[in-house]
Steps between C-alpha positions, in 0.01 A plus 500: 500500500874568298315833298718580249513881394623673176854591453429877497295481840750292658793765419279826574422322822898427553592861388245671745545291770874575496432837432296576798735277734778716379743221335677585238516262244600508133286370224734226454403356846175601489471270137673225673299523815163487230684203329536293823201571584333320204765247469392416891126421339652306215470804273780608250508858416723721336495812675801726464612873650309661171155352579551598888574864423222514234258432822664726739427764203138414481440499859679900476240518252192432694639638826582195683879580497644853560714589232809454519497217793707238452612597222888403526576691193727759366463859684461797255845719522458903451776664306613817312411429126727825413825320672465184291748516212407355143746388212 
């Protein structure tokens, strides 16, 4: 039987399952990987990098992710407030 599963269960699957294989993969190819994957079924979906970081967030959320994994994003900087000049 072709079982068909949501969008959001498809990509939480994706984003664990590359999570605990240790890939690193952005949300961009994580949202095309959930695209193909419901274009294969004859499925069109518009899943972009937003919608796949909104569920690595929720996952954080409920402890399925550890925070920060996979998160690709900026890193927070330190610096001296005090040596930062204003006009």
């Amino acid at each position: 039987m072709n079982e068909v599963h949501g969008i959001g269960s498809v990509a939480k699957k994706l984003i664990l399952k590359a999570h605990n294989e240790g890939k690193s993969m952005t949300n961009e190819q994580l949202a095309e990987l959930v695209v193909k994957i419901f274009k294969d079924k004859g499925i069109e979906v518009k899943t972009g990098a937003a919608s796949i970081a909104w569920y690595k967030n929720d996952l954080r959320k409920k402890n399925l992710l550890p925070k920060g994994a996979m998160s690709g994003g900026a890193k927070s900087i330190a610096f001296d407030i005090e040596s930062v000049e204003f006009e």
